[in-house]
C-alpha positions, 0 to 999 in steps of 0.5 A, spaced: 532 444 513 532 448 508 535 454 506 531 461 505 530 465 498 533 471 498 530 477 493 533 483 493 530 491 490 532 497 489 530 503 485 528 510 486 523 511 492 518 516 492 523 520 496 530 518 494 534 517 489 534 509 491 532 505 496 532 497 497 529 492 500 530 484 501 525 479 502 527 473 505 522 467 503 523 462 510 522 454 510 516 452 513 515 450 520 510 447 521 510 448 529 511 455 528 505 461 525 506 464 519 507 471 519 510 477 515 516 481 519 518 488 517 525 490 519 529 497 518 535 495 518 537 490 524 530 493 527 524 488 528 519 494 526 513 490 525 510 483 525 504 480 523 502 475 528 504 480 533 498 484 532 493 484 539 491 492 537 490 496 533 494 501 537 500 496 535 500 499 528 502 506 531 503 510 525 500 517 523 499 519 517 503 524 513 505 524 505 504 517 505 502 511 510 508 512 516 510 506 519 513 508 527 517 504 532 520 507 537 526 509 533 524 507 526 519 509 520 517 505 514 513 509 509 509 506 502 509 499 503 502 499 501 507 497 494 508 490 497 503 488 502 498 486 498 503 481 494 504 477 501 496 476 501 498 470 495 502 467 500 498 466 507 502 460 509 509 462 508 513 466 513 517 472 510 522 477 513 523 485 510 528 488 511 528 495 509 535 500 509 536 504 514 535 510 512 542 512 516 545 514 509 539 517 505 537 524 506 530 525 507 524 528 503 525 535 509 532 534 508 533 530 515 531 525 520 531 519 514 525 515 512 526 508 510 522 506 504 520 501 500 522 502 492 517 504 487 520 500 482 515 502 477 510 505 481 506 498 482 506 491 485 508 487 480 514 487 479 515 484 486 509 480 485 513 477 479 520 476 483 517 473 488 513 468 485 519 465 483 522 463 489 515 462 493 511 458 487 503 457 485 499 462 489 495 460 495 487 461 497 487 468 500 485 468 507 478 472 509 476 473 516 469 476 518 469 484 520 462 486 522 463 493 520 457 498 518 458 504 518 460 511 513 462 518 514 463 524 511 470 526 509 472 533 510 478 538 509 481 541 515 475 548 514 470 542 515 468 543 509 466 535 505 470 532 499 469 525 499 465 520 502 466 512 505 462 507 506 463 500 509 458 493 510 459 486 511 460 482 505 461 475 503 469 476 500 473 483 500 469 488 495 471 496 493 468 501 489 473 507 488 471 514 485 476 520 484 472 526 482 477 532 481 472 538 479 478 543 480 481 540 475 480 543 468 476 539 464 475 535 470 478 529 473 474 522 475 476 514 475 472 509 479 473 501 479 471 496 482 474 489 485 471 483 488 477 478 491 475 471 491 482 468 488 489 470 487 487 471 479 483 477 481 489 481 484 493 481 479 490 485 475 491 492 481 497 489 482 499 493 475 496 499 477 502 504 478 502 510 482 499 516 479 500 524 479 495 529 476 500 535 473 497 541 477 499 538 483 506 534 481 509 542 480 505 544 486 509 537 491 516 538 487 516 546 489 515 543 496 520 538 496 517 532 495 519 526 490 525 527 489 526 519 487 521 520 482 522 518 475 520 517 468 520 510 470 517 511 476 509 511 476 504 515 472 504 523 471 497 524 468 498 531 463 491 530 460 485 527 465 481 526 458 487 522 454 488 514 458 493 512 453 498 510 458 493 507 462 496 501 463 490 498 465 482 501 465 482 506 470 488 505 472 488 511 477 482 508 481 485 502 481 491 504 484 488 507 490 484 501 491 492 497 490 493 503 496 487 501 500 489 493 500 496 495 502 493 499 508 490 493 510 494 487 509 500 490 512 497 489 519 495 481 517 495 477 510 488 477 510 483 480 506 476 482 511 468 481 509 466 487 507 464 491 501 467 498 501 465 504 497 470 510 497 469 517 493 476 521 494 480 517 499 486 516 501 492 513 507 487 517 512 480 514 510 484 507 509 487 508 516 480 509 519 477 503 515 483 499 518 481 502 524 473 500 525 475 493 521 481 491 527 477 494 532 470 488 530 475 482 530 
């Protein structure tokens, strides 16, 4: 039988100033599911094929999506969940550090991340199309959600909205609108999902901050790992020349909401998604309505 590929990364994280992951791309068997298994350390964190509920996530949200077993985290897959989509037949192990020997963003009880590389995916997408070869079909599976709701901040008071329908494939329309911000802040994008081709565009799209609130989270402590390299720092919400691609914010949160997704299964669900001012939260709840119609 043939031996696995092993990849490995390491750069920043949003947190610290390295952290590094392995994928082990496995043999196929063909007497056995594919599936995704998520490690910290030596610890099966998560694994695909495990999923019977949506209870088995158990993850909260915080910062970012929050990953918890019993005695380990993973925080922002969502960077590299959505690379595994191209890939529904093949099997692959992720083995995250442990995190025993980096402080966290509070400076204690250390989180395992996933590296930002660049802010996207894609430059794990790109290393791990050598190793896996051509791109399969995407697998979809049907979801028979309707439904939308309000989201409000903590006073009740609504900033964003979310809505969600059956769909023949897997469509996202994403709207930020930032009034707060001077001159104003907005991106939408768009993705239906037939193909592999039609993620590798998102793939590109990079984690963004607006300036007024990068000051605001590195006076809290937070992104401690983050640099020049690592994501997009928007100084002015009219200038796009550092878009890498159109509407790259917007793009980013539905990279964000497909990683949030896909990390429960390598399958993408039938619905058409419309999101004003999402983020980890609403994506949690999406997950939620969808697991809870298969």
């Amino acid at each position: 039988m043939p031996a696995c590929k092993t990849l490995e990364f390491t750069s920043p994280s949003l947190s610290f100033e390295t952290a590094s992951v392995k994928v082990h791309v496995l043999p196929r068997d063909p007497n056995r599911e594919s599936r995704i298994s998520w490690n910290v350390g030596s610890r099966i964190l998560y694994r695909t094929d495990h999923l019977k509920l949506f209870d088995s996530l158990d993850f909260e949200v915080r910062r970012t999506t929050i990953y918890r077993g019993e005695s380990a985290a993973l925080a922002t897959p969502e960077h590299l969940a959505p690379v595994f989509l191209l890939w529904p037949e093949k099997s692959f192990d992720v083995v995250v550090d442990d995190g025993t020997k980096i402080a966290s963003c509070d400076g204690a009880n250390p989180v395992p991340e996933i590296p930002l590389m660049d802010g996207s995916a894609l430059p794990f997408f790109l290393a791990l199309r050598r190793e896996a070869g051509v791109p399969e079909e995407i697998r979809f599976y049907d979801a028979p959600v309707n439904n939308e709701w309000d989201l409000r901040n903590p006073e009740g008071v609504p900033y964003g909205h979310v809505r969600i329908e059956p769909s023949e494939t897997f469509e996202v329309e994403y709207r930020l609108d930032r009034p707060d911000v001077p001159g104003g802040f907005k991106s939408c994008a768009a993705l239906s999902v037939y193909a592999p081709e039609d993620l590798y565009g998102v793939f590109q799209a990079r984690t963004f901050i607006l300036e007024m609130d990068y000051e605001q989270v590195r006076q809290a402590g937070l992104l401690a790992g983050a640099t020049e390299s690592c994501g997009l720092l928007v100084k002015t919400p009219a200038d796009k020349s550092l878009y890498r691609v159109a509407e790259e914010p917007a793009m980013h949160k539905i990279l964000d909401l497909i990683g949030d997704l896909s990390f429960a299964r390598p399958a993408l669900p039938k619905v058409r998604i419309e999101i004003l001012n999402g983020g980890h939260a609403c994506h949690r709840e999406i997950l939620k309505q969808v697991l809870l119609k298969v």
